[in-house]
C-alpha distance (Angstrom), angle and dihedral (degrees) to the residues before:
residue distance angle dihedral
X1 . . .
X2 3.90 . .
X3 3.96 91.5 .
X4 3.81 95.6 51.1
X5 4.27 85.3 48.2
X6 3.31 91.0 46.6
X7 4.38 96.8 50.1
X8 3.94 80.4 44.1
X9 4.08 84.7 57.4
X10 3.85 92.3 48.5
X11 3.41 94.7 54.9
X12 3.48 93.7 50.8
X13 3.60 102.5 44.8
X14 4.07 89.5 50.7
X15 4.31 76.4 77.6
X16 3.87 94.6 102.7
X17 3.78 134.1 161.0
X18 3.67 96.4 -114.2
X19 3.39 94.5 -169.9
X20 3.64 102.1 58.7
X21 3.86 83.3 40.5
X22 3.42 95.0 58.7
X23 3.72 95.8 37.5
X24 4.14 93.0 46.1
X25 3.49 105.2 14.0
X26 4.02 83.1 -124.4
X27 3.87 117.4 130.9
X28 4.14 109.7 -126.5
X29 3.45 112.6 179.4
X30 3.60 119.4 -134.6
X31 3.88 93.7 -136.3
X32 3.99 98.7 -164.0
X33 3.22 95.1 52.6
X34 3.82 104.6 43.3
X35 4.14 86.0 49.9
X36 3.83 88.9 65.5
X37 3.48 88.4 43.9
X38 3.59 91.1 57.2
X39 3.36 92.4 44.3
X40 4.08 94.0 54.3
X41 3.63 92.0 45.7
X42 3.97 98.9 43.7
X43 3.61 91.8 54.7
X44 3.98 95.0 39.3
X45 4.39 88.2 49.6
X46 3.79 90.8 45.4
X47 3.51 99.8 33.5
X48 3.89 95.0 -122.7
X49 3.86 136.0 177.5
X50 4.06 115.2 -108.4
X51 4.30 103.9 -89.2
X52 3.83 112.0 -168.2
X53 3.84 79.3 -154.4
X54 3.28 101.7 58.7
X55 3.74 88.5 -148.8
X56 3.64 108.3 82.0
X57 3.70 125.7 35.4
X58 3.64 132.9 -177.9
X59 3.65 125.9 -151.0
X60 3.65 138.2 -92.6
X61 4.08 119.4 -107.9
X62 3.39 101.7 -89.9
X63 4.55 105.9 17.3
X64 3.39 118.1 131.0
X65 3.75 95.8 -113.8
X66 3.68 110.1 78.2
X67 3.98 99.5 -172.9
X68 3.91 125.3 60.5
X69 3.58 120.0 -81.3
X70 4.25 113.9 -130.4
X71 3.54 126.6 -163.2
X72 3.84 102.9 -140.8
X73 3.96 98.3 -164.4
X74 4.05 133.3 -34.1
X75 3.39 121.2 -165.5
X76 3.77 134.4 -176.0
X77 3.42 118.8 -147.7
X78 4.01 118.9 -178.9
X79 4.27 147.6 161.2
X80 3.57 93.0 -48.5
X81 4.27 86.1 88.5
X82 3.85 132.8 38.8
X83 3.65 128.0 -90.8
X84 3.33 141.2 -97.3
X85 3.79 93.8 35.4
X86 3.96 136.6 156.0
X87 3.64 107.7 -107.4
X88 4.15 106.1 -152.6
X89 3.46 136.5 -169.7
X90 4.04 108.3 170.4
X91 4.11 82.6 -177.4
X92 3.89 87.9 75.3
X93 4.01 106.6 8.9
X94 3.51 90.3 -106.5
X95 3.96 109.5 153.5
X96 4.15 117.8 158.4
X97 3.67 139.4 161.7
X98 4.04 103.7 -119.8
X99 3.68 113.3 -164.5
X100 3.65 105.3 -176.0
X101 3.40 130.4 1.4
X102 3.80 126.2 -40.3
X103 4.00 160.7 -165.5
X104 3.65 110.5 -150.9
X105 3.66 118.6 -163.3
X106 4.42 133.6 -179.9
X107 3.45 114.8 -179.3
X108 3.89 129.0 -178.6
X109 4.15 137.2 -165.4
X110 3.66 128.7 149.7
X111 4.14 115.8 -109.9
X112 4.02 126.8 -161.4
X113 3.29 115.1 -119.4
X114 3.78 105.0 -144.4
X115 3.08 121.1 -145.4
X116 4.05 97.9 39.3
X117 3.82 90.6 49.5
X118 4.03 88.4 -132.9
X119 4.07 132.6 113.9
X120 3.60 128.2 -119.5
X121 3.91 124.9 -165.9
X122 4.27 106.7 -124.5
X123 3.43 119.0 -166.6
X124 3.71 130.2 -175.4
X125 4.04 135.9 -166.8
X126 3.05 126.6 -167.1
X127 4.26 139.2 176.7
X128 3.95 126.9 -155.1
X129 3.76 104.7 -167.2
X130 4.07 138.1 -160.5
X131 4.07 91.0 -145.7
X132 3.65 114.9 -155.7
C-alpha cells in the first residue's frame, strides 16, 4: 500500500514550475497540475474507480482492496520556505523533518482481516522529497 502511495507521490511531485526552476534553480510546484497527476496515478497504482472527488475511491471488480480508498490530506510544500523544517498536521499527528521539497500524502480504507472475520481501518503516509 505505502509503495503504490508513494509512486503516486512521484508522479505528482515531477509537476514543477520549470521556469522558476530554470531561472532559480528552486523547485515550485505547480499544485493544479501535480493534484491530477496524483489523481491519475493513485487510481492507475491501486487500480481505482474514477472519483470526481478525488478523495474517496472505490475499487475496481476484482482489486484486492474491497473498501474505498480516501485520501485524508496531501500537501505540497516547496522553495518558497527554508529547509530542514517540521512539517505538522495536528489534524492527523503528522509531524516530520522535510529537507527539501515535498508531496505529502495519508490515505485510508478498511481491510479484512481473514482469518478473524473482522475489519480494521489501515492507513498509510507517505513523503517523496526534493533533498537539498
Amino acid at each position: 500500500m505505502k509503495n503504490n502511495l508513494e509512486f503516486a507521490l512521484h508522479d505528482s511531485s515531477l509537476n514543477i514550475d520549470v521556469n522558476k526552476f530554470l531561472e532559480t534553480g528552486k523547485v515550485y510546484f505547480n499544485k493544479t497540475a501535480a493534484a491530477s497527476q496524483f489523481d491519475s496515478s493513485l487510481k492507475y497504482n491501486f487500480k481505482l474507480k474514477d472519483s470526481k472527488k478525488q478523495v474517496d475511491y472505490d475499487p475496481q471488480q476484482g482489486n484486492f482492496f474491497k473498501h474505498p480508498m480516501k485520501v485524508l490530506m496531501i500537501d505540497y510544500v516547496d522553495d518558497s520556505v527554508p529547509y530542514p523544517r517540521i512539517y505538522t498536521n495536528a489534524i492527523y499527528g503528522i509531524n516530520q523533518t522535510l529537507y527539501g521539497p515535498s508531496a505529502l500524502a495519508l490515505i485510508e480504507t478498511k481491510s479484512s482481516l481473514p482469518f478473524i472475520g473482522k475489519e480494521r481501518t489501515i492507513r498509510r503516509f507517505a513523503v517523496y522529497e526534493y533533498k537539498k
